[in-house]
GUBA-871912 format. One record per residue (C-alpha): residue in three letters; x negated, y negated, z. Coordinates in steps of 0.25 Angstrom, whole numbers, plus 2048, in hexadecimal, padded with zeros to 3 digits. Example, Ala and Ser with C-alpha at 12.3 -4.5 7.8 and 13.67 -1.06 7.14 Angstrom:
% residues 2
<pt rest="ALA" u="7CF" v="812" w="81F"/>
<pt rest="SER" u="7C9" v="804" w="81D"/>
% end
This chain:
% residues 327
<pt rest="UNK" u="A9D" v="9B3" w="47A"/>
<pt rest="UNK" u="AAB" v="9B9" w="476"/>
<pt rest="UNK" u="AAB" v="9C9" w="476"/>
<pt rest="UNK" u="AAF" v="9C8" w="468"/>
<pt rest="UNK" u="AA4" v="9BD" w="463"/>
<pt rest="UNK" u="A9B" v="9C5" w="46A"/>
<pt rest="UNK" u="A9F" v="9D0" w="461"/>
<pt rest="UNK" u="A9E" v="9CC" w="456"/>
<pt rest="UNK" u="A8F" v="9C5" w="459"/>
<pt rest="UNK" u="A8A" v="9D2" w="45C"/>
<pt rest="UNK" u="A8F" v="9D8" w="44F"/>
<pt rest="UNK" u="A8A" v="9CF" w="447"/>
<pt rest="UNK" u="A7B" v="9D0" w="44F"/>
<pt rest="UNK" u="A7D" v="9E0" w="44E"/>
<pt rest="UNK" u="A80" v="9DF" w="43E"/>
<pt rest="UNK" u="A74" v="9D6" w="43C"/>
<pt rest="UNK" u="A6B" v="9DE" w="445"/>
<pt rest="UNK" u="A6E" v="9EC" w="441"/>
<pt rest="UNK" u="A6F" v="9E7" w="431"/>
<pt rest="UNK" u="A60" v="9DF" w="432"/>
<pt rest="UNK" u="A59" v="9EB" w="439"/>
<pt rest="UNK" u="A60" v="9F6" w="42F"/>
<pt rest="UNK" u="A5A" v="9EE" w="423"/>
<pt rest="UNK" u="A4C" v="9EC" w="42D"/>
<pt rest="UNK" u="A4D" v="9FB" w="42F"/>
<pt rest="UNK" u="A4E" v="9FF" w="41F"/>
<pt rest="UNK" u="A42" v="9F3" w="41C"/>
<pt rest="UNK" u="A39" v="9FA" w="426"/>
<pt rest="UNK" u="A3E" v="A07" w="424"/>
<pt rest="UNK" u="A38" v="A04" w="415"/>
<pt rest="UNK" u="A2B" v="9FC" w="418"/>
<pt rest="UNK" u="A27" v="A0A" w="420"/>
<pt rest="UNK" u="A29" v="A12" w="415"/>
<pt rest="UNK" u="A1F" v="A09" w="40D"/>
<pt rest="UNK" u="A16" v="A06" w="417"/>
<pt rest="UNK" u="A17" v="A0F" w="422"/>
<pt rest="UNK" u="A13" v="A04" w="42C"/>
<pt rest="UNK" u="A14" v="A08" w="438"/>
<pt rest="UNK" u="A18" v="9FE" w="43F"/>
<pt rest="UNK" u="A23" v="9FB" w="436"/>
<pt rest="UNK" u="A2A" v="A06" w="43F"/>
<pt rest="UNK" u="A2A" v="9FB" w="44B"/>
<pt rest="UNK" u="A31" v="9F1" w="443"/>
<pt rest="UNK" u="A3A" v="9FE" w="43F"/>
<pt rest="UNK" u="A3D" v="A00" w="44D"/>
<pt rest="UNK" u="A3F" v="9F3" w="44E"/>
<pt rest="UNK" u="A4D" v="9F2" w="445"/>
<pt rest="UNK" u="A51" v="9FF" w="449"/>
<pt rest="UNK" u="A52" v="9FC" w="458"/>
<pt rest="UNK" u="A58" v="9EE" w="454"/>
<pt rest="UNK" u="A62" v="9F6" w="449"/>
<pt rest="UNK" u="A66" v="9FD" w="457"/>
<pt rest="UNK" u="A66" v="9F2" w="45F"/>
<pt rest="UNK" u="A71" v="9ED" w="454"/>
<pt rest="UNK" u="A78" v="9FA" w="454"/>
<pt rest="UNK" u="A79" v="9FA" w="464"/>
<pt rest="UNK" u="A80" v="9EB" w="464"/>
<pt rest="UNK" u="A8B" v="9EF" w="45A"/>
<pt rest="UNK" u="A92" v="9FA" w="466"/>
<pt rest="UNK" u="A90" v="9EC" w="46E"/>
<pt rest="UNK" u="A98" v="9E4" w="463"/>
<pt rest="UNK" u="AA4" v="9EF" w="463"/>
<pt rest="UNK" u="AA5" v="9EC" w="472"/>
<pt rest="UNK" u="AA8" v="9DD" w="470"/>
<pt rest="UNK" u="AB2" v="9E1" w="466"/>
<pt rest="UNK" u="ABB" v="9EA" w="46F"/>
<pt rest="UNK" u="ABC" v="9E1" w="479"/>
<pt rest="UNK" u="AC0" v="9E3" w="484"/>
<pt rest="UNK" u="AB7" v="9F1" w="485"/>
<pt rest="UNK" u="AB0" v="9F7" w="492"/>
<pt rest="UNK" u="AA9" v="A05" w="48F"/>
<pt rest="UNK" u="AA4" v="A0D" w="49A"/>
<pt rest="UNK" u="A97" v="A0B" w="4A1"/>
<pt rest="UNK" u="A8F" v="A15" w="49D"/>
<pt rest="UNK" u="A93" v="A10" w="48D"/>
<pt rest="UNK" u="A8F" v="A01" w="48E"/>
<pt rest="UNK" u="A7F" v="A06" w="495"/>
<pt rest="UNK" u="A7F" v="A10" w="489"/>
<pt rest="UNK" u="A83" v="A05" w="47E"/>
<pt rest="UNK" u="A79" v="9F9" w="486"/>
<pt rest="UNK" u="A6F" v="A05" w="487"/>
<pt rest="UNK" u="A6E" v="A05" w="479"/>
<pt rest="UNK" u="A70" v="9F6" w="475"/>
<pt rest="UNK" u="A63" v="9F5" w="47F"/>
<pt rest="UNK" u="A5B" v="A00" w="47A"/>
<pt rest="UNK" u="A5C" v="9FA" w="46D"/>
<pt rest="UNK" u="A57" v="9ED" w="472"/>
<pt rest="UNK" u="A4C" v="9F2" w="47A"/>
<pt rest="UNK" u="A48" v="9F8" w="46D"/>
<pt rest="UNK" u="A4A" v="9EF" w="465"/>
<pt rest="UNK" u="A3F" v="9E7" w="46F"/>
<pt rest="UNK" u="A35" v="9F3" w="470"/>
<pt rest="UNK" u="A36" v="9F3" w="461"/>
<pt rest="UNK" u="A31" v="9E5" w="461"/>
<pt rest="UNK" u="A25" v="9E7" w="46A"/>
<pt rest="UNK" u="A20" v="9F3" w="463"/>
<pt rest="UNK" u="A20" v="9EA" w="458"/>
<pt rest="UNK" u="A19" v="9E0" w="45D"/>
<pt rest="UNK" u="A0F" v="9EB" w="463"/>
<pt rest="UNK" u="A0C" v="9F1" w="455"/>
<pt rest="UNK" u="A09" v="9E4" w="44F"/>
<pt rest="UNK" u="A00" v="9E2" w="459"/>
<pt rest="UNK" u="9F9" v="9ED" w="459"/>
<pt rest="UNK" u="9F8" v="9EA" w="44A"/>
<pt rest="UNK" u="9F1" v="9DE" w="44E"/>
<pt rest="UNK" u="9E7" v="9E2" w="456"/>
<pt rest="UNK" u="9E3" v="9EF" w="451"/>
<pt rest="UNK" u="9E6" v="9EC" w="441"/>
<pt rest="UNK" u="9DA" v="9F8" w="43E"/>
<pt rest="UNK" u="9E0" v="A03" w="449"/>
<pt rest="UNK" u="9EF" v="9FE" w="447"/>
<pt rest="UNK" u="9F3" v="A09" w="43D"/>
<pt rest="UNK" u="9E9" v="A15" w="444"/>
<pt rest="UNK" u="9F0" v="A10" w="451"/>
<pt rest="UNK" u="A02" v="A0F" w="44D"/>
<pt rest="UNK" u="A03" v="A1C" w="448"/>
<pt rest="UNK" u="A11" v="A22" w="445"/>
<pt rest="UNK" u="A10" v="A2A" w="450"/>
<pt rest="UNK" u="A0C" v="A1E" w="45A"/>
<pt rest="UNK" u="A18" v="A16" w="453"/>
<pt rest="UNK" u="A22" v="A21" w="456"/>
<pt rest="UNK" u="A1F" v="A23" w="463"/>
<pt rest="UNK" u="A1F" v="A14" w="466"/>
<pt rest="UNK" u="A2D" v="A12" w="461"/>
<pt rest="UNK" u="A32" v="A20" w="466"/>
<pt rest="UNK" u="A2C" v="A1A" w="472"/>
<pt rest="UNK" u="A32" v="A0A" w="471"/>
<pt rest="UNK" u="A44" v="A12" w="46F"/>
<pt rest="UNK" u="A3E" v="A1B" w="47C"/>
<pt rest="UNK" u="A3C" v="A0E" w="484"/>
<pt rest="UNK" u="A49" v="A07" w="47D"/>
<pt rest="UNK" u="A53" v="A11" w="481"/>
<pt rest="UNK" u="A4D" v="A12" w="48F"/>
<pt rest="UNK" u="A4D" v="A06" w="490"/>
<pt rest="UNK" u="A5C" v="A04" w="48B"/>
<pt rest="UNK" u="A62" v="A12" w="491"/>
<pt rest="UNK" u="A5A" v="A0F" w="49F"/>
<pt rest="UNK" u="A68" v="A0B" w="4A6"/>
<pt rest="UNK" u="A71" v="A17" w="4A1"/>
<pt rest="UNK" u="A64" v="A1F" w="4A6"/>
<pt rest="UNK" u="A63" v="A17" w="4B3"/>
<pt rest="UNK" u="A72" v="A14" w="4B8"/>
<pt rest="UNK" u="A6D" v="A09" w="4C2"/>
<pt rest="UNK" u="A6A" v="9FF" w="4B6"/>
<pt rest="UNK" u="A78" v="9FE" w="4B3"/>
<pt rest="UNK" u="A83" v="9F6" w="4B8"/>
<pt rest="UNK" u="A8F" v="9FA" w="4BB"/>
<pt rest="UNK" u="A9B" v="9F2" w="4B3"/>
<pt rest="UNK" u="AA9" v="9F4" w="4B0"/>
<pt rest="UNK" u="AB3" v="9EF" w="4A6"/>
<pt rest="UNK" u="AA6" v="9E8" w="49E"/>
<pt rest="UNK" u="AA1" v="9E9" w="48F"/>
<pt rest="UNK" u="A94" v="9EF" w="48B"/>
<pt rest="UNK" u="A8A" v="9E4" w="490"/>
<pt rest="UNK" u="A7C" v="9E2" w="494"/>
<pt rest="UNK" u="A7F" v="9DE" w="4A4"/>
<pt rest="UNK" u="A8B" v="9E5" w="4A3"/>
<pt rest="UNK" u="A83" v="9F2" w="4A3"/>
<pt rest="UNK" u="A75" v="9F0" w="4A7"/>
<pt rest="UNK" u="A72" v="9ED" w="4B5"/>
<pt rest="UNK" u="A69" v="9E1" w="4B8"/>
<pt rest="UNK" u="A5E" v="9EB" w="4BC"/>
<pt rest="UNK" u="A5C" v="9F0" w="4AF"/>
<pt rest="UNK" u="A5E" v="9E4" w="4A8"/>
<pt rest="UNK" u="A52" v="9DE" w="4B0"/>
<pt rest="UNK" u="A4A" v="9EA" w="4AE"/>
<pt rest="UNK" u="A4C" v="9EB" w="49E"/>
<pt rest="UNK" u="A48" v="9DC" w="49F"/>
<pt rest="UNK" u="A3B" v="9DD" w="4A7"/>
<pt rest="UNK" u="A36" v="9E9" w="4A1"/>
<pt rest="UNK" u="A3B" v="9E9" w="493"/>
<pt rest="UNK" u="A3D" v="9D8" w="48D"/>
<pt rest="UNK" u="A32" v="9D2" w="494"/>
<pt rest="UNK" u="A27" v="9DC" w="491"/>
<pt rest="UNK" u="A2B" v="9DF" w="482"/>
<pt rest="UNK" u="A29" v="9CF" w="482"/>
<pt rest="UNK" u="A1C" v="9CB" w="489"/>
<pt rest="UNK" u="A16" v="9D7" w="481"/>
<pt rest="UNK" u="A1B" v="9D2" w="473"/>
<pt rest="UNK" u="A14" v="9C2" w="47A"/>
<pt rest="UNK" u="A08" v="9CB" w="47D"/>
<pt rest="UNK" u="A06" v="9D0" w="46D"/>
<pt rest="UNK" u="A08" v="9C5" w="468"/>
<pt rest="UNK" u="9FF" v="9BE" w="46F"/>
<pt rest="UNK" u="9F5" v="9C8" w="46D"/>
<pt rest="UNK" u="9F8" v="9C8" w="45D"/>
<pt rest="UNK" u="9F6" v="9B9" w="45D"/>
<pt rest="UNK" u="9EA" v="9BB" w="464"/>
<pt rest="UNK" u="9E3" v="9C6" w="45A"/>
<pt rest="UNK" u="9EA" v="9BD" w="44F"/>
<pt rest="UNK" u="9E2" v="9B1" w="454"/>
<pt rest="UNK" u="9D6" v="9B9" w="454"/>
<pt rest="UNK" u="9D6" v="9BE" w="447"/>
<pt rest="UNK" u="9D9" v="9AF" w="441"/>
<pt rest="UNK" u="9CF" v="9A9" w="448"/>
<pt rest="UNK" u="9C4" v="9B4" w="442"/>
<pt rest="UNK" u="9C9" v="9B3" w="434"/>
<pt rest="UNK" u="9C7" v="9A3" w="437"/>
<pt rest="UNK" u="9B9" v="9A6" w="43A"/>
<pt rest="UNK" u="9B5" v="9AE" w="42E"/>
<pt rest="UNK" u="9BB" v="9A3" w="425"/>
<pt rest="UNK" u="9B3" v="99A" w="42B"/>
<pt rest="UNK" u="9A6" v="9A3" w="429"/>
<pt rest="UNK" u="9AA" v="9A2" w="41C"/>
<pt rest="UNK" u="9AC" v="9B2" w="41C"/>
<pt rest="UNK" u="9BA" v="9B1" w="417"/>
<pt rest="UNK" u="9C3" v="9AB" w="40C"/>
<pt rest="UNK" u="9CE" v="9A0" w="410"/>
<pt rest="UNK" u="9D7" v="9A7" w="406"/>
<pt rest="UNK" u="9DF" v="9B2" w="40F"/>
<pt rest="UNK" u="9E1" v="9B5" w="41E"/>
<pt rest="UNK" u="9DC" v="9C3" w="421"/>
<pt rest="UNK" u="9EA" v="9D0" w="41F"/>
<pt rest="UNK" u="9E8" v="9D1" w="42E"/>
<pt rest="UNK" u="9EA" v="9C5" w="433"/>
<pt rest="UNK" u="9F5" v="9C1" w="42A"/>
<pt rest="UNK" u="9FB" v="9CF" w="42F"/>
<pt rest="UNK" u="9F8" v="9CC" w="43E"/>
<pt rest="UNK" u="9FF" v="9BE" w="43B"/>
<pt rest="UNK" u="A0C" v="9C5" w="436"/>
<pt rest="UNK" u="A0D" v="9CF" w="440"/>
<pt rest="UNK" u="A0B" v="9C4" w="44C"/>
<pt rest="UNK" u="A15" v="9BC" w="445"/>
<pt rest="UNK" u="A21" v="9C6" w="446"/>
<pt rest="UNK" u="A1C" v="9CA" w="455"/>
<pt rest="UNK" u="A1F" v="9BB" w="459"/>
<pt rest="UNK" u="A2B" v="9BC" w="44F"/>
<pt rest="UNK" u="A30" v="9C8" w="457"/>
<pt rest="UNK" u="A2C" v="9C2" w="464"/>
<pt rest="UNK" u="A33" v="9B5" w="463"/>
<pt rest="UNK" u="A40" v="9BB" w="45E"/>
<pt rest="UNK" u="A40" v="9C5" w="468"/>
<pt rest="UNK" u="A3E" v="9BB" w="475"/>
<pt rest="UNK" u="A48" v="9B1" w="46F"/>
<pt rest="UNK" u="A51" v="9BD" w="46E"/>
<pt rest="UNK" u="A50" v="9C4" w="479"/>
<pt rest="UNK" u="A4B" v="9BA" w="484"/>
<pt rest="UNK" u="A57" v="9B2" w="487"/>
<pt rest="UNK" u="A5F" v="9C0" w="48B"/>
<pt rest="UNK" u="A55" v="9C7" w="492"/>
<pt rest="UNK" u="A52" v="9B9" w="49A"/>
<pt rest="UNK" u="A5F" v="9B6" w="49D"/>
<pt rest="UNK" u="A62" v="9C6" w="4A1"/>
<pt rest="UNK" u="A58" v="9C7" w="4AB"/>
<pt rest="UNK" u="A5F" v="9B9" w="4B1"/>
<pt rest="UNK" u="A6B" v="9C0" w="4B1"/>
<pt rest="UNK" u="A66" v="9CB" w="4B7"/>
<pt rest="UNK" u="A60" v="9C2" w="4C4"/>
<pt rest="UNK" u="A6C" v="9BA" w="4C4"/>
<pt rest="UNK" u="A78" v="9BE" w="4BE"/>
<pt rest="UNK" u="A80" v="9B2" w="4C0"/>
<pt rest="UNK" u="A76" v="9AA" w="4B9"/>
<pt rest="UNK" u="A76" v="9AE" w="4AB"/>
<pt rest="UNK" u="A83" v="9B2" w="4A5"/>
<pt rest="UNK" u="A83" v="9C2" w="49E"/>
<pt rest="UNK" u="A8C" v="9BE" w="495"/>
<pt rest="UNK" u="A83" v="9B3" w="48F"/>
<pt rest="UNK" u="A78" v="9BE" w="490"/>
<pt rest="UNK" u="A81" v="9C9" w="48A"/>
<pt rest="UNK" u="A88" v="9C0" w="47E"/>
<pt rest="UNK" u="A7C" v="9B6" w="478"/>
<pt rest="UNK" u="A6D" v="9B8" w="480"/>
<pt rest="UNK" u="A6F" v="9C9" w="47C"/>
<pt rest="UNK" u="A73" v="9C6" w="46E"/>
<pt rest="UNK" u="A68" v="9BD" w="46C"/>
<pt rest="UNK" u="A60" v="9C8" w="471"/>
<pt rest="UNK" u="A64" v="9D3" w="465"/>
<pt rest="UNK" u="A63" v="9C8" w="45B"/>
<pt rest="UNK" u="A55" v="9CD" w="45C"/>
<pt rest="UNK" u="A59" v="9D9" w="454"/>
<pt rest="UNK" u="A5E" v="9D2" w="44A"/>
<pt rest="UNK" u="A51" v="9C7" w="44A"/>
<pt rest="UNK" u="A48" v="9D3" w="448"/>
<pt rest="UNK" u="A4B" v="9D8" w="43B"/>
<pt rest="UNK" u="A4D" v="9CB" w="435"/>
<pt rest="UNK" u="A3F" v="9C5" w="43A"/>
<pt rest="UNK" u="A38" v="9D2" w="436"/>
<pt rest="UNK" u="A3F" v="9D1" w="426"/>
<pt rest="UNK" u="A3A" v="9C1" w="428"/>
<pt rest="UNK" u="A2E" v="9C3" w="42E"/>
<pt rest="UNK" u="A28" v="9D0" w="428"/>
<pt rest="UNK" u="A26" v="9D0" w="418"/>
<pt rest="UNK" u="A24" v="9E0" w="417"/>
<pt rest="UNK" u="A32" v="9E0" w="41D"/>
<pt rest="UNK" u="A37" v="9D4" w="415"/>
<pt rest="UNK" u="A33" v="9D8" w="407"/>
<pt rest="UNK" u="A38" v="9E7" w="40C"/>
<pt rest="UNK" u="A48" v="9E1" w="40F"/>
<pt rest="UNK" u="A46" v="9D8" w="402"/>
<pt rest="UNK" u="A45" v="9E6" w="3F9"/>
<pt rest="UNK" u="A4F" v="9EC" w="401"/>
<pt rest="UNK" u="A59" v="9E1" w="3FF"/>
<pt rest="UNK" u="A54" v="9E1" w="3EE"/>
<pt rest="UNK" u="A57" v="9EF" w="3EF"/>
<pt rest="UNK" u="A65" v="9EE" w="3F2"/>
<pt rest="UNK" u="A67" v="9E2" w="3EA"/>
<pt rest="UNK" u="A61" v="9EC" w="3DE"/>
<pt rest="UNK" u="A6A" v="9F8" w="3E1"/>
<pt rest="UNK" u="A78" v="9EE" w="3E3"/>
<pt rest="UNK" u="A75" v="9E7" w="3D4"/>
<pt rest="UNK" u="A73" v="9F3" w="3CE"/>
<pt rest="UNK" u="A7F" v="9F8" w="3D3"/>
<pt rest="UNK" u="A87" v="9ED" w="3CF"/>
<pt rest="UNK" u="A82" v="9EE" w="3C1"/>
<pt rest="UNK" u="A77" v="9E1" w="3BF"/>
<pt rest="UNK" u="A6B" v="9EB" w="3C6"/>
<pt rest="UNK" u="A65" v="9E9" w="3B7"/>
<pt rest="UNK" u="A63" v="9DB" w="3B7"/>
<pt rest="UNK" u="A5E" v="9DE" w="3C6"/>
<pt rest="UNK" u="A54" v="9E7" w="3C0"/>
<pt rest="UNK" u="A50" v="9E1" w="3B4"/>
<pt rest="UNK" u="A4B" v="9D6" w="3BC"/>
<pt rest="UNK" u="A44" v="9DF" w="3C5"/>
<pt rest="UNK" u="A3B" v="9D9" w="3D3"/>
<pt rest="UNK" u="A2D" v="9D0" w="3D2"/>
<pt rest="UNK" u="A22" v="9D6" w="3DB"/>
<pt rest="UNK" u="A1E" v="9CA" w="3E4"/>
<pt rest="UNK" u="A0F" v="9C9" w="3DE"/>
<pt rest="UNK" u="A05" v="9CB" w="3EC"/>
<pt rest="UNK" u="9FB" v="9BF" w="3EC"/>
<pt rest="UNK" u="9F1" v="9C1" w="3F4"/>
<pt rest="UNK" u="9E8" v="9B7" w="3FC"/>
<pt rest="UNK" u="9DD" v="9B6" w="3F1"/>
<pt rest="UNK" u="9E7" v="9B3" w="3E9"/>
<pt rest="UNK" u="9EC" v="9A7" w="3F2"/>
<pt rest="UNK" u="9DD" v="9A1" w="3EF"/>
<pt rest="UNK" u="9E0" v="99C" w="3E1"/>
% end
């Protein structure tokens, strides 16, 4: 892929990333001022390191613009430190999510008494501690980078196969086999919990009108893990599989196919995450549906037919409720 076409595909990825996590930011941001969920501040932390992950690319895209353009050493480790931080945090983000819902699962009577503010700060101060080490480890320790000259800003331009293959090891695979090990245990207790509500309707002790809030709330949250999981292995998979081989053997797998498609597809991931949270999640659905009706409001009454707007004023959607369903 051309310098140029490069450019301009990471621009577009950076609008759309950092324009989706802002608007997920003011969603979530308003959902905690009415709820004060606690794990909302996950999903929050969620867009915040994804908005950066979009913040970081944009000094990437200017580099593909001003071709041709060799910074310093020191300059490139500084600018790939922070795209990776933002990446790694992005992806610690997503397993404390998936931690909480689990916990939620599990402990549904002790969940509240156990995520208290203080336990939510200290995991996400906690989760950017990890990211930037995790980023900044080769400005801290010289022997992970490589030595290039007369080279733009890239991956395996900077990064030394060392580090690569540790970050792999130590951070990917691990993050993943722990969101395989929730979810499995999620379906597990979700099975549980089905086959005893299918064992009191039997007995007779129980209506067939409506399942149980729990397990309709266990069912949504598995739903967005698996969500979650499956878009972040397709995304990320292919780039840290074919790293890890070009790593090994670096005549096998070409760095530029690495660099220009596989990597992309990997920060599309901050873009997906937004939009399957607004798609998946009604809180924050309904939340960016008023946000959007707000503005709609505000530009019609500025442009003078905010009367009719008005006039017409909003139906509240009427709550039916499972008895309800029955007649």
């Amino acid at each position: 892929m051309a310098g140029s076409a490069l450019g301009a595909v990471l621009a577009v990825l950076a609008s759309l990333i950092i324009t989706a996590n802002t608007l997920m930011v003011i969603a979530l941001l308003c959902l905690i001022q009415k709820s004060g969920s606690k794990g909302l501040y996950f999903v929050l932390n969620l867009a915040v390191a994804d908005a950066m992950v979009g913040f970081t690319v944009t000094g990437l895209v200017m580099d593909e613009f001003s071709q041709p353009f060799y910074p310093p050493q020191i300059f490139c480790v500084l600018r790939m430190s922070f795209v990776t931080s933002s990446s790694a945090a992005s992806i610690l983000s997503l397993t404390l999510i998936a931690c909480d819902r689990h916990l939620a699962i599990r402990k549904p009577f002790h969940y509240f008494q156990l995520m208290t503010g203080l336990r939510v700060g200290v995991h996400l101060a906690g989760l950017w501690l990890v990211a930037a080490i995790i980023g900044f480890l080769p400005v801290l320790t010289p022997g992970f980078q490589k030595v290039a000259h007369n080279e733009k800003c890239s991956i395996f331009g900077v990064f030394h196969p060392t580090y690569m293959l540790t970050i792999f090891c130590v951070g990917f695979f691990p993050a993943l086999f722990l969101f395989i090990y929730l979810y499995c245990d999620m379906l597990k207790i979700a099975s549980v919990h089905v086959q005893h509500i299918q064992e009191v309707e039997q007995a007779g002790l129980a209506g067939a009108a409506c399942p149980p809030a729990r397990t309709t709330s266990d069912m949504k949250a598995m739903r967005t893990v698996a969500v979650l999981i499956g878009c972040f292995t397709l995304s990320w998979l292919p780039f840290f599989i074919a790293s890890i081989v070009q790593t090994v053997c670096s005549e096998c797998f070409p760095s530029r196919v690495i660099e220009n498609y596989l990597w992309l597809l990997g920060l599309g991931n901050s873009l997906l995450n937004p939009l399957l949270y607004s798609f998946w999640q009604r809180d924050v659905r309904l939340q960016l549906s008023q946000l959007a009706a707000g503005v709609k409001r505000r530009i019609l009454l500025q442009s003078g037919d905010g009367h009719r707007f008005s006039s017409r004023g909003t139906k509240s959607v009427p709550t039916v409720s499972c008895p309800q369903l029955q007649h």
